[in-house]
N, C-alpha and C positions, 0 to 999 in steps of 0.2 A: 904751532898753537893748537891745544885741545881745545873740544867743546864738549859740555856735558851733553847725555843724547837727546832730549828735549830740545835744545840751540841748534847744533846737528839739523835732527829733521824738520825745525824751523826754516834753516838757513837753504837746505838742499827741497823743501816745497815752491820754497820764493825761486830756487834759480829756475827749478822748472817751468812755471808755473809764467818767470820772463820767458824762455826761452818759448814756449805754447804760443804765446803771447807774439812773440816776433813774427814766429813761423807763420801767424794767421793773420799777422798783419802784410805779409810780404808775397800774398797773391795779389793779381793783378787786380780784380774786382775789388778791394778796399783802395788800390790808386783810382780808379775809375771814377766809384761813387765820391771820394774824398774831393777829385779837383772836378765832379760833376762835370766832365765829358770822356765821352770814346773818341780816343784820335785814332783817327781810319787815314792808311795810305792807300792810294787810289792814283794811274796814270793819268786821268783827265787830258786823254787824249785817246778814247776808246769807244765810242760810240757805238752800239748806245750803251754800253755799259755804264762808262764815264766818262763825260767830254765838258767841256765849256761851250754853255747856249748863246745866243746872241746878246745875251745883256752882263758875259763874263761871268755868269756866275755857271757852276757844277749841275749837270745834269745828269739824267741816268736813269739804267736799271739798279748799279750797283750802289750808285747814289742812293736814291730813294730807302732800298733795303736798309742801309747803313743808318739811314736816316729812324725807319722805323725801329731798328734794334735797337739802337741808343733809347729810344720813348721807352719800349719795354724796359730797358735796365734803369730807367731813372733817368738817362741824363740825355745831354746833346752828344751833335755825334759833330766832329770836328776835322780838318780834310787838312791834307799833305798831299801834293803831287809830288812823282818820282816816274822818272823813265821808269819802262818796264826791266830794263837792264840792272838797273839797283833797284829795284824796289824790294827785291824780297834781303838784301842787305841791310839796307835803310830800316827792318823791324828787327833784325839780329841786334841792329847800333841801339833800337829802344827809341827810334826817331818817332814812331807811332803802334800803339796795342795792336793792330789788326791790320790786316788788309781785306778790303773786300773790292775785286777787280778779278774775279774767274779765276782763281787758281788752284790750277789739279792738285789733287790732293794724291802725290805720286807716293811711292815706297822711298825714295830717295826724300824727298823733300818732310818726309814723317819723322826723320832722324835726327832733323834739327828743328824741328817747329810741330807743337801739337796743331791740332785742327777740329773744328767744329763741325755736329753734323752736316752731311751735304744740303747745300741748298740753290744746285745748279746742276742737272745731266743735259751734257750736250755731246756732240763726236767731232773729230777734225772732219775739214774741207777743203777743197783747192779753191783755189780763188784764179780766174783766168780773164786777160780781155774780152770783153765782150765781141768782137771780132774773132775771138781765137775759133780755128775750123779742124785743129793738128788734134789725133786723138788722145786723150791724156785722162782716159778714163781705170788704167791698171799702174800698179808699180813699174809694172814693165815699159810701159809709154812714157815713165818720167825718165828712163838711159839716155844722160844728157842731155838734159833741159835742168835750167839756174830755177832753183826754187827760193824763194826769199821765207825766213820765219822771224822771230823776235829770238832776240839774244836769250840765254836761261830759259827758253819756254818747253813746253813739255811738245810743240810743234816742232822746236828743232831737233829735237829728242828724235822720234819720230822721223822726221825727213832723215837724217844720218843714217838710219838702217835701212834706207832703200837705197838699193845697188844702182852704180854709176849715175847717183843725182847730186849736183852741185850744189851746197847749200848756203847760201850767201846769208849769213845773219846782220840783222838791224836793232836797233835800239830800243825800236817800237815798231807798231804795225801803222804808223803814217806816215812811216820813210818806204818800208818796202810797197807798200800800196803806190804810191806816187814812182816809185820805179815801177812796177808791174804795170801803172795806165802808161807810163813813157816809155815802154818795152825794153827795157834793161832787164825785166825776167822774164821767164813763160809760163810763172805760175806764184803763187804764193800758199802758202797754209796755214787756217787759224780758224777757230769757233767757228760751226756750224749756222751759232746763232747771227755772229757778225754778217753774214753775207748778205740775208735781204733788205736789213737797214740800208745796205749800202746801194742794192740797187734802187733802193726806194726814195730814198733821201740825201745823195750823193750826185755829184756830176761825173763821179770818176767812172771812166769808161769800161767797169770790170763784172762778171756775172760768178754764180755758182759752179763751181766743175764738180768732179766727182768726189766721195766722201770716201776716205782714208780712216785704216785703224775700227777702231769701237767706241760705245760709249763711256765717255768720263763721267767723274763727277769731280765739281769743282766745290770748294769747302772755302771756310777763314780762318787764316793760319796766326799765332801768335805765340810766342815765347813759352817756350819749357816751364812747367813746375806753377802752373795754376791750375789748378783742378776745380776750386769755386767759380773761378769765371767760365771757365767751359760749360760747367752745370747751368751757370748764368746763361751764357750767350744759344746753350740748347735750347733751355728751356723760352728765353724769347725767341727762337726761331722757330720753335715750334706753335707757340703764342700765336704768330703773323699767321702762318697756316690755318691754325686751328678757327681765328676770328676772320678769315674771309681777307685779311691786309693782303697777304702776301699774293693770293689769285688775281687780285686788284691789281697791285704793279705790274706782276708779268703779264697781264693781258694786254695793260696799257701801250706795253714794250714789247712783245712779243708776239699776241694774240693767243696766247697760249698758256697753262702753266710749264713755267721751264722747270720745274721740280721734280717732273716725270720723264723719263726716257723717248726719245726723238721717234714720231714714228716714222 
């Protein structure tokens, strides 16, 4: 079939003009504002990042935040729990837009999942019984000693490259916790931040040991090929900072801003 060329660039403005039209309809931030919430995957079982309080419902540092970034973009913010073992699966499958639950924002993990600016510097820790007296303050003091991490985490990462340490991975960090108070390890490694929560608000028999590695920064990771929502989800992160919110939470949780490097 011809067309004369008037028809023509009729016909080939419209197709463009759908296709423009698609392409800007199929970032994430027009799903978002349309079904008017952020569904955030979060372990809810990570304190105080994200746990369940005594009346079952979601509490947190990570909570909270999730909480307020949704306000900034318009809508509510909406929860999925996932062991930490699938969680960062569970946003490949599109089970939830975001995670917000501390996750390093590694070179490895950039290749499949964009990420938002940081809005977490912390460093890894050991985590030891609070009885423990054995030195375990170099690499070299962990040459056989069982360290427990979480499955996929950037701790187990990490524990693997120090020579002759057993590394026992868990699904989450309230299995290996509860081995390290029942001495099935002699150490464990995770967030910096986690550890005073725990001696503080915890019965688990476990203290600070020494600090491993450097400092991270943890981001929110979500699906390839949204460029508006990133802009979105910056520009409210920067919002929380800028209006005093975000000093507000972490102090709540931390006593500190955790936005800034450990001193």
């Amino acid at each position: 079939m011809k067309f004369a060329p008037a028809t023509w660039i009729r016909t080939l403005g419209l197709a463009l003009a759908v296709t423009a039209a698609g392409a800007h309809a199929a970032d994430l931030l027009d799903d978002v504002k349309q079904r008017g919430a952020l569904r955030v995957g979060v372990e809810g079982t990570y304190p105080p990042f994200n746990f369940k309080d005594d009346h079952g419902q979601l509490a947190g540092f990570d909570v909270e935040i999730a909480q307020a970034l949704a306000g900034k973009l318009g809508v509510k913010a909406e929860f999925t729990t996932s062991e930490w073992s699938g969680i960062l699966a569970g946003l490949q499958a599109g089970k939830y837009d975001v995670i917000v639950n501390q996750v390093a924002a590694t070179d490895a993990r950039r290749q499949t999942f964009d990420f938002s600016d940081p809005y977490v510097m912390s460093s890894p820790q050991l985590i030891v019984r609070a009885n423990e007296t054995r030195p375990m303050a170099t690499p070299a003091d962990l040459k056989g000693k069982t360290v427990g991490v979480g499955q996929g985490s950037n701790y187990a990462d990490l524990a693997r490259k120090i020579d002759g340490v057993n590394v026992k991975v868990y699904p989450g960090s309230t299995e290996y916790l509860q081995d390290l108070a029942a001495g099935r390890l002699d150490a464990a490694l995770n967030d910096s931040l986690l550890i005073p929560y725990l001696a503080q608000k915890t019965k688990l028999p476990v203290k600070a040991g020494a600090p491993l590695g450097s400092v991270e920064t943890n981001a929110i990771p979500f699906r390839k090929g949204n460029p508006r929502f990133k802009a979105a989800l910056d520009k409210a992160l920067a919002d929380l900072k800028a209006d005093g919110s975000y000093a507000r939470i972490s102090t709540k949780w931390f006593e500190r801003d955790v936005s800034q490097p450990p001193r």
